[in-house]
C-alpha positions as CSV (number, residue, x, y, z in Angstrom):
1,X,1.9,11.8,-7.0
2,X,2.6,8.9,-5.1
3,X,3.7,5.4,-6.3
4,X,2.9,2.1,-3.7
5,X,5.7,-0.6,-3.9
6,X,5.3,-3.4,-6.1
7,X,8.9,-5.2,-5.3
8,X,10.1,-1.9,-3.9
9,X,10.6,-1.5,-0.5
10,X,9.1,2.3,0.0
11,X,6.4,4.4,-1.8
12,X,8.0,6.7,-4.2
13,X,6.3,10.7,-3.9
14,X,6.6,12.2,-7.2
15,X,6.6,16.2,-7.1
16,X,6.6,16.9,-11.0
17,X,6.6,20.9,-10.0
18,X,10.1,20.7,-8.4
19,X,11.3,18.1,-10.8
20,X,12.1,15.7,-7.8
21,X,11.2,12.1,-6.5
22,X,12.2,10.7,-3.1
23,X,11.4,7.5,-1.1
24,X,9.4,7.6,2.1
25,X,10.2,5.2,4.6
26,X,11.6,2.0,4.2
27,X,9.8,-1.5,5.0
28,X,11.4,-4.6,6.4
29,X,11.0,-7.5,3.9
30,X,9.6,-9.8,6.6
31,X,8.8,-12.9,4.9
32,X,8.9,-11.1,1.6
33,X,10.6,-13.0,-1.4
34,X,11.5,-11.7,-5.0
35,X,9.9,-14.9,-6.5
36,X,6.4,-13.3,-5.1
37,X,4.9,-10.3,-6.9
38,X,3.3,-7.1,-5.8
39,X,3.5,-7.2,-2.0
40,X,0.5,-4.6,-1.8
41,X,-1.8,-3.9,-4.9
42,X,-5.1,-1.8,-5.6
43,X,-4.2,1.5,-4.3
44,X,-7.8,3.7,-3.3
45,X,-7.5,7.5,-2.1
46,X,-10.1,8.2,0.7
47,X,-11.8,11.6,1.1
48,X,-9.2,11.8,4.6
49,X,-6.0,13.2,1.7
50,X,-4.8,9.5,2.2
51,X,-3.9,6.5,-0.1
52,X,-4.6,3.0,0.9
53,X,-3.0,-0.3,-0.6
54,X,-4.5,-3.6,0.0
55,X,-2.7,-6.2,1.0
56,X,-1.3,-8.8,-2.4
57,X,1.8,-10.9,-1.0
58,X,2.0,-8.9,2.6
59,X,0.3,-9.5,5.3
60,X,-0.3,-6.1,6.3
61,X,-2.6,-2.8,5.0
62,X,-0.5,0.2,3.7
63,X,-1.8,3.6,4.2
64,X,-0.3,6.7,3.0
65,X,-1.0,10.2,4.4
66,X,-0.9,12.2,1.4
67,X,-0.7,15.2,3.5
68,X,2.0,14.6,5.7
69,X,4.1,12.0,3.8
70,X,3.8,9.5,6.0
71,X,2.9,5.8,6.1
72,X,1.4,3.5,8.0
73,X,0.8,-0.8,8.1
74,X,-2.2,-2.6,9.8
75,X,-1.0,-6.1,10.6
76,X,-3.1,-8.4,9.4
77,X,-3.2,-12.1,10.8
78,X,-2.6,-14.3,7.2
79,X,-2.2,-17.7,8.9
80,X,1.5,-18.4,8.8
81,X,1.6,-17.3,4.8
82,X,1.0,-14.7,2.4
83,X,-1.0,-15.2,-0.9
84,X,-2.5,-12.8,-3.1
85,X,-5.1,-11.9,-0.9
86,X,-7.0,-9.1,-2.5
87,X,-6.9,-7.4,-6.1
88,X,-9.7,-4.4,-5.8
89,X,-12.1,-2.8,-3.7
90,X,-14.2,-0.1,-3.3
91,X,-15.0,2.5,-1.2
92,X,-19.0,2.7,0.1
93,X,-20.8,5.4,1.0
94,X,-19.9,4.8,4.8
95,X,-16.9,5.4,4.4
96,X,-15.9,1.2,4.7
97,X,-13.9,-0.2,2.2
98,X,-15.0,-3.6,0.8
99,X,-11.8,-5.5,-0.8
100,X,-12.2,-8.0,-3.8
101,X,-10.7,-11.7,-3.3
């Protein structure tokens, strides 16, 4: 199980078997404030064993490898400022992924 970051600063991996949870990776806050919520939001799992967030009050993709543990970011360019970019999306056929405003 994973968990994407709200106003946390990692994704928390859940492993209910062994009774454990533990925080991969760390993010620099950037222009990340408190006052602004939910820095990615909408999580999606592909067909690739990954998790994607899209982007809510960071400028930036989040992609978890589900297999490996491991995250990524895809910089986006916002325009000199975050806003809650996108809320859902879906995942077509192709393989794209079409993000809600």
């Amino acid at each position: 199980i994973f968990a994407l970051p709200v106003e946390a600063d990692s994704v928390l991996e859940i492993d209910p078997a062994a009774r454990r949870a533990r925080e991969l990776e760390h993010f620099p806050t950037g222009q990340f404030t408190p006052i602004l919520l939910s820095r990615w939001s909408g999580g999606l799992a592909l067909g690739d064993d990954s998790l994607v967030a899209l982007p809510g009050f960071d400028c930036s993709i989040l992609k978890v490898d589900m297999s490996l543990a491991k995250i990524g970011r895809h910089q986006l360019d916002c325009g000199g400022g975050a806003v809650h970019n996108w809320h859902s999306a879906v995942v077509a056929k192709n393989g794209a992924i079409y993000a809600v405003p």
